[in-house]
C-alpha positions as CSV (number, residue, x, y, z in Angstrom):
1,X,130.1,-3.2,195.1
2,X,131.7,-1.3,197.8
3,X,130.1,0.8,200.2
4,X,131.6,3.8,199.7
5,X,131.0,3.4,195.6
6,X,127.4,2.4,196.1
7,X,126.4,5.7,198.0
8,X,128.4,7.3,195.3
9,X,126.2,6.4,192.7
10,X,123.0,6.6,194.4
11,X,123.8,10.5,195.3
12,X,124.0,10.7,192.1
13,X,121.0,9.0,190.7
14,X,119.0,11.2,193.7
15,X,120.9,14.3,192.7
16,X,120.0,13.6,188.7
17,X,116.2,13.2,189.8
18,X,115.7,15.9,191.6
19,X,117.8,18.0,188.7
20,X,115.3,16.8,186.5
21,X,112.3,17.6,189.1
22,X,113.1,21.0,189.4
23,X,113.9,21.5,185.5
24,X,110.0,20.4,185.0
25,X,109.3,22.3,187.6
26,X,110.8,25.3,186.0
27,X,110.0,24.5,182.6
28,X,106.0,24.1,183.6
29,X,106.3,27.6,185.9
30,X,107.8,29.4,182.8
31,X,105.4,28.0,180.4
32,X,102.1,29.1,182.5
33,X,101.7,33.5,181.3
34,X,99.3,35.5,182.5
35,X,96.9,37.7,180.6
36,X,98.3,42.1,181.4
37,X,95.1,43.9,181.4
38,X,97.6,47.3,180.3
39,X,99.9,45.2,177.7
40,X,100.1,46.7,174.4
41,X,98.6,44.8,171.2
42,X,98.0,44.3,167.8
43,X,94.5,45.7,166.6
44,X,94.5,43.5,163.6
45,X,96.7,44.7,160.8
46,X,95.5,48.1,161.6
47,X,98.9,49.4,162.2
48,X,97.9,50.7,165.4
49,X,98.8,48.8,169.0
50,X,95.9,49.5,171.7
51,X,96.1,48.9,175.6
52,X,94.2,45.5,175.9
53,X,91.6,46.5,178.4
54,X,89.6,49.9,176.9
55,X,87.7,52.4,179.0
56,X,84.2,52.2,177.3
57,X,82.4,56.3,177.9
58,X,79.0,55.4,176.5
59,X,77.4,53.3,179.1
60,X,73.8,53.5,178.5
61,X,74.4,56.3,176.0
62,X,71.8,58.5,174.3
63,X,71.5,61.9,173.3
64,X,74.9,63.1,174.2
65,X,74.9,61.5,177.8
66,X,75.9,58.4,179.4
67,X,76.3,57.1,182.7
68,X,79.7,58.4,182.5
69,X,78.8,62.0,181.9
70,X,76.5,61.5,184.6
71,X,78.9,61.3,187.1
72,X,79.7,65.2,186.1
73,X,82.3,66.5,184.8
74,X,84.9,66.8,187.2
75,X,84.5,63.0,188.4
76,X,84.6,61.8,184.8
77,X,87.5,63.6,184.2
78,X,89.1,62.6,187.1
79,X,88.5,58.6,186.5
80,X,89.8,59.4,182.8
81,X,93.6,60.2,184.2
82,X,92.7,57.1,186.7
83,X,92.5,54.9,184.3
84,X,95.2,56.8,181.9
85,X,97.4,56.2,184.9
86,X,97.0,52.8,185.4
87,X,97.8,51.7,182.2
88,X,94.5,51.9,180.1
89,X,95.8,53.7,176.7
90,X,92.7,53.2,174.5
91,X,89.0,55.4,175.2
92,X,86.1,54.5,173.3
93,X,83.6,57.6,172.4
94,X,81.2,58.5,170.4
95,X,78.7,61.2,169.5
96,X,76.3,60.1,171.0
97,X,77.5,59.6,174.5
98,X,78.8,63.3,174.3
99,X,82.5,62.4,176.1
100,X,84.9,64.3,173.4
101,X,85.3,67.5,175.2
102,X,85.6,65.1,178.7
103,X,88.3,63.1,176.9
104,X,89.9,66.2,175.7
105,X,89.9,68.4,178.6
106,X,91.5,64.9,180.8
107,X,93.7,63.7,179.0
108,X,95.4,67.3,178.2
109,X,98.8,67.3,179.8
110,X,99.3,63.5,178.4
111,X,101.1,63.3,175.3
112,X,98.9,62.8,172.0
113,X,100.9,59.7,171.0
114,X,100.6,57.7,174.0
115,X,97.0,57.2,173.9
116,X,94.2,55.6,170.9
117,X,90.8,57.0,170.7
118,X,88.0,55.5,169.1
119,X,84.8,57.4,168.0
120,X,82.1,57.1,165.9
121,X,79.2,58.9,163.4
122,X,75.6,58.5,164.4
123,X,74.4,58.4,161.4
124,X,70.7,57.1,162.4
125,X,67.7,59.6,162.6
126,X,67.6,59.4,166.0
127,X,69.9,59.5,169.8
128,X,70.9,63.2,169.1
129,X,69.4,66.2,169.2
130,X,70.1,68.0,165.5
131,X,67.9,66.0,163.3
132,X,70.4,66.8,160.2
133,X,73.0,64.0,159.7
134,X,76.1,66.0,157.9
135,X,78.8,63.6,155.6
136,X,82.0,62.4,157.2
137,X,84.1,64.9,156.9
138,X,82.3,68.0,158.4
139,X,81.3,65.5,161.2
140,X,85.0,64.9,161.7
141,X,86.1,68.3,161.3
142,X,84.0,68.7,164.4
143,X,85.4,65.6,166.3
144,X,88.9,66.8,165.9
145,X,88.0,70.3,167.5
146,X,85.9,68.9,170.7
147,X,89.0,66.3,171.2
148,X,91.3,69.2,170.7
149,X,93.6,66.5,167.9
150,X,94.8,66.5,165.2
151,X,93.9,62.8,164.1
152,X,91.6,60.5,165.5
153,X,93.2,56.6,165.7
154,X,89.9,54.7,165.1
155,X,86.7,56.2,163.1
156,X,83.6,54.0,163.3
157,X,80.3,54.5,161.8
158,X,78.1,53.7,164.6
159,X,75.4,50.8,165.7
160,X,75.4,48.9,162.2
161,X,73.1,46.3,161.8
162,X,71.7,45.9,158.4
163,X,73.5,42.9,155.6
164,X,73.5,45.6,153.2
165,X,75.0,48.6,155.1
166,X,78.6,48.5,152.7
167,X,75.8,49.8,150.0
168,X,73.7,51.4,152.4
169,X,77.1,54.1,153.4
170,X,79.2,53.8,151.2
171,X,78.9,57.9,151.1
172,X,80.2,57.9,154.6
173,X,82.7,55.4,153.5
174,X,84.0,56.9,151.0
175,X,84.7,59.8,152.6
176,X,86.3,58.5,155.9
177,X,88.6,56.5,153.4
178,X,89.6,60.4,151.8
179,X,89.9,61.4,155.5
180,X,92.6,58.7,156.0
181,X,94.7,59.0,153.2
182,X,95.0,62.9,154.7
183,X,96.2,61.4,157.7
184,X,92.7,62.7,159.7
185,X,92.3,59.6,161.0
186,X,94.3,56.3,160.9
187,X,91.9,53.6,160.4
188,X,88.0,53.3,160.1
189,X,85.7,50.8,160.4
190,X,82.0,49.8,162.1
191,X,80.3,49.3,165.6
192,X,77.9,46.3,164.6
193,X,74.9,45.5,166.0
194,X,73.6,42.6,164.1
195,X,75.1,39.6,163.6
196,X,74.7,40.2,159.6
197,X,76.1,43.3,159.7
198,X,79.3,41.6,161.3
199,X,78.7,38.8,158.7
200,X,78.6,41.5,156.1
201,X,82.1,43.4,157.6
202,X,84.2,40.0,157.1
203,X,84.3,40.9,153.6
204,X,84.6,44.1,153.4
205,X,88.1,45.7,152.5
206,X,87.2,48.7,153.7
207,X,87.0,47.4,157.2
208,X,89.9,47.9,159.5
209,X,88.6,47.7,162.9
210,X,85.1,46.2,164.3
211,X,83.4,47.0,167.7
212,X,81.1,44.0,168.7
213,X,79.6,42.8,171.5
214,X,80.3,39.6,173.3
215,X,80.2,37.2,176.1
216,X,79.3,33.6,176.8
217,X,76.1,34.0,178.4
218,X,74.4,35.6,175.2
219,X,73.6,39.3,177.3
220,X,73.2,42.0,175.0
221,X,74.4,40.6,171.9
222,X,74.1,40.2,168.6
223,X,73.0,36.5,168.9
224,X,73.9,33.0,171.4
225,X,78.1,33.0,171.6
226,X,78.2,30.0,169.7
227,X,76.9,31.7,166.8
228,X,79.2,34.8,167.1
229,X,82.0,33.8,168.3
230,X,82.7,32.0,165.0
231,X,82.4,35.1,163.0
232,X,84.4,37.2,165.3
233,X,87.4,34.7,164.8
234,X,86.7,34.7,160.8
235,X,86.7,38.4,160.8
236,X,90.1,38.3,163.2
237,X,91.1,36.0,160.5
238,X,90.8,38.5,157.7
239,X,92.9,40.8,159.6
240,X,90.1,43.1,161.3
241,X,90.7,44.2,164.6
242,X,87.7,42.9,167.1
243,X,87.2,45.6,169.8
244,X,84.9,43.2,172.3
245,X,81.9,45.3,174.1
246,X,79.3,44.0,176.7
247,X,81.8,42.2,178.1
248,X,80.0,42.3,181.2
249,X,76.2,42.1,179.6
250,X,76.1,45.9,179.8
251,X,76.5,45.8,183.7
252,X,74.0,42.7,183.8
253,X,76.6,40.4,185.8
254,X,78.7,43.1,187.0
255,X,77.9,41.9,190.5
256,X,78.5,38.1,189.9
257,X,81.9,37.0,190.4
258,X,81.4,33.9,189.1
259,X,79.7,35.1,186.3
260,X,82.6,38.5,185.7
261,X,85.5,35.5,186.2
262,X,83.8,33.3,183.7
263,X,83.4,36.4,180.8
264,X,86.7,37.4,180.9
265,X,88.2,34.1,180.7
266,X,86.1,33.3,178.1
267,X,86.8,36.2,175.6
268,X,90.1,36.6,176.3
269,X,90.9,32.7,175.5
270,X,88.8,33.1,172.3
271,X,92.4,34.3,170.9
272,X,90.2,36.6,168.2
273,X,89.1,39.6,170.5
274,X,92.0,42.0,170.5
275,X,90.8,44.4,173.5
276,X,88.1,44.8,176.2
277,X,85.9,47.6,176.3
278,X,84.0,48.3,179.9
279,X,82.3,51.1,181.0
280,X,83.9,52.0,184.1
281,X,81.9,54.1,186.6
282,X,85.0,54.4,189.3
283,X,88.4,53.4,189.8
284,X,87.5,50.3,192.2
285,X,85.6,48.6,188.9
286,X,88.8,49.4,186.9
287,X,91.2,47.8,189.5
288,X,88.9,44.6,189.9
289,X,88.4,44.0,186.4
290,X,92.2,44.1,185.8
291,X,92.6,41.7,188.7
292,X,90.3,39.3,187.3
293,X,92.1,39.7,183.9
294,X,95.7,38.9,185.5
295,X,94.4,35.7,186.8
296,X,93.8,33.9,183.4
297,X,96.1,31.4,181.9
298,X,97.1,32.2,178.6
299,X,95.4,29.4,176.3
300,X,93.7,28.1,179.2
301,X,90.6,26.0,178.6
C-alpha cells in the first residue's frame, strides 16, 4: 500500500472513531435530565397540573397558627410572592394552620389561573377553636370568602387515619362531590395519616388527590418507607395524585445535607409522588431545596 493511501485510510478510520466518540458522548449527555423543582405536572388524572415543589403553610400547625403565621403577617406574605415568583405555583393550607386570608391577601395581583391551592376540613373535635364542626359546604362557602376565589383546585378532608373513614364521612364526601360538580372546587380527596387510611383511599373512587407523608428514613410517617412506599405507588397506580409531605421529617434533617440530598432523591425517583410539599420559613430554604432538587438524575438509582 502506498504511503499516501495508507494515511488516507487511517485519517479516516481516526476520524470515524472519534465521530462515533463524540456521538456517545452526545447521546449519553442528552440522555442524563434533571429533575425542575418549578416544572409543571400531572396530579394524577386529576385534570389539574401543579408546580412540582409545593409551599407547605402548616408547619407545626394548630389552632389556626403555624410556624408560618408566626413569622407575621407581613413576612409570610412577603415569602408567598417569593416563592410565587420563583416558580412555586401550588400552596398547601388548611383550616387549621389559619393561612387563607395570608394566601389571599399575597397572591392578589397574580392571576387566579396561574396558581393551585389545596385546603382542607378539620373535621376532628379538636385543633380549632369553635367546637361545632359544620358540613362541607358552609365550611367551603367560608374558604372561598377568606381566599377571596371563586373555586378552590384541591379540597381535602384533613389528618385521616382510620380503615373505615370512606363510611366514617361519607357526609362530608358526599357533599364535596355536589360542590364539584358546581364547579366549587375541582377535585377532592384526603390528608392521611395512617397507613390504613392510605390503604383504605386506593380503592376509593371518590379519591382524586392524597396528601401523605414520606421519606426514607421513616420521620414522621405513617410507617418504615418500605411499607409505604409500596402503597403510595399502588394508589399512583389507580390514578390518585400523591402530594408527598415530611419530606424533610417535619424539619428533623433540615440541617443534614446528607440526609436533605438523600430525601429528595429518594422520593423523587420513587416515580409515584407527584409534588413536594415543604414548609418554607424564608426564601434561602426555598432556593436550597430547589438546588438540591435540580441535581437529581431522572431515574437515577
Amino acid at each position: 500500500m502506498r504511503r499516501r493511501e495508507f494515511l488516507g485510510k487511517s485519517l479516516v478510520s481516526i476520524g470515524g472513531i472519534v465521530l462515533t466518540a463524540n456521538l456517545a458522548g452526545a447521546q449519553k449527555q442528552q440522555q442524563t435530565t434533571f429533575f425542575d423543582p418549578y416544572e409543571p405536572v400531572a396530579l394524577g388524572k386529576s385534570g389539574l397540573k401543579v408546580s412540582r415543589l409545593c409551599f407547605g403553610t402548616g408547619m407545626k400547625g394548630w389552632m389556626r397558627q403555624s410556624n408560618q403565621t408566626r413569622l407575621g403577617a407581613e413576612e409570610f406574605q412577603s415569602l408567598i410572592r417569593a416563592a410565587y415568583e420563583k416558580g412555586v405555583r401550588l400552596f398547601d393550607l388548611a383550616d387549621l394552620y389559619g393561612t387563607h386570608h395570608h394566601i389571599a391577601a399575597a397572591l392578589k395581583d397574580m392571576p387566579r389561573d396561574t396558581y393551585n391551592l389545596i385546603t382542607k376540613i378539620w373535621w376532628r373535635p379538636n385543633g380549632l377553636p369553635e367546637k361545632e364542626r359544620p358540613d362541607a359546604n358552609v365550611v367551603v362557602a367560608r374558604f372561598l370568602k377568606e381566599l377571596n376565589t371563586d373555586y378552590i383546585d384541591i379540597l381535602l378532608l384533613h389528618c385521616v387515619d382510620s380503615t373505615n373513614w370512606p363510611t366514617e364521612l361519607s357526609q362530608y364526601m358526599q357533599t364535596l362531590d355536589s360542590l364539584k360538580k358546581k364547579g366549587l372546587i375541582r377535585a377532592h380527596g384526603v390528608s392521611c395519616h395512617s397507613i390504613t387510611a392510605l390503604r383504605a383511599a386506593v380503592d376509593e373512587p371518590w379519591v382524586d388527590s392524597v396528601n401523605t407523608r414520606i421519606n426514607p428514613y421513616g420521620i414522621k410517617m405513617d410507617g418504615p418507607s418500605e411499607k409505604v412506599a409500596p402503597v403510595l405507588k399502588t394508589l399512583h397506580a389507580a390514578g390518585k395524585g400523591v402530594v408527598g409531605m415530611k419530606i424533610l421529617g417535619e424539619g428533623t434533617f433540615a440541617s443534614d445535607d446528607k440526609k436533605k440530598d438523600d430525601s429528595i432523591r429518594y422520593v423523587l425517583n420513587l416515580g409515584c409522588v407527584d409534588t413536594l410539599t415543604v414548609g418554607f420559613e424564608s426564601p434561602q430554604q426555598i432556593d436550597d431545596f430547589a438546588s438540591r432538587v435540580k441535581k437529581v438524575p431522572r431515574h437515577s438509582t
